[in-house]
C-alpha positions, 0 to 999 in steps of 0.5 A: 535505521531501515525504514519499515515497511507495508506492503499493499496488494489490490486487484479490481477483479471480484476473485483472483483467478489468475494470480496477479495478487500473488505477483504483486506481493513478490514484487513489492517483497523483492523490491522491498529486499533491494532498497534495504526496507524491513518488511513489517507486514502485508495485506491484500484487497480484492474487487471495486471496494476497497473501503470497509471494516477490515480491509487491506489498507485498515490494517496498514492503519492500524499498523501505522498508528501503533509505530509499527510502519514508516512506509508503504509499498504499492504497484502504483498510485491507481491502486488506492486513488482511482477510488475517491471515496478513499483518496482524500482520507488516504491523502490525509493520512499519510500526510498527517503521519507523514508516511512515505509511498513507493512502488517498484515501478517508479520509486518513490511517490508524490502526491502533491498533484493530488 
């Protein structure tokens, strides 16, 4: 069964003037494309907050919950954990639905450092 996958786009910048959010969601598509992933979905968060009521990662939640997503694909780990009002419920809960991160730059991540 190919593991299905979310993929997660986010920028600190306030507007994406330059289209780096676009060159993210390319990347993690192609990567997603050589190791075989299905792509169930995608989101993107823009600015310094990236907690709120609908969100990028509240819909890779949402999709989690409902059996939809086994995986998720980022650029890297900064992209969520350089926040920590979101980096111990993100830890939890992909430990608790025991969800597998990867990105394109370095494979599969670990958080047990975390």
């Amino acid at each position: 069964m190919r593991k299905r996958v979310w993929l997660y786009c986010h920028i600190d910048a306030p507007e994406d003037t330059h289209g780096a959010l676009k060159g993210q969601l390319q990347q993690l598509t192609d990567y997603a494309g050589q190791m075989g992933f299905e792509v169930v979905g995608s989101s993107c968060d823009v600015g310094a907050t990236v907690w709120g009521k609908e969100n990028g990662l509240t819909f890779f939640y949402k999709a989690v919950m409902q059996g939809n997503a086994d995986a998720l694909l980022i650029i890297d780990s900064s992209r969520i954990l350089r926040y920590p009002s979101i980096r111990a419920p993100f830890l939890a809960f992909i430990s608790l639905c025991k969800i597998q991160v990867y990105s394109p730059l370095t494979g599969r991540i670990s958080f047990q450092e975390y």
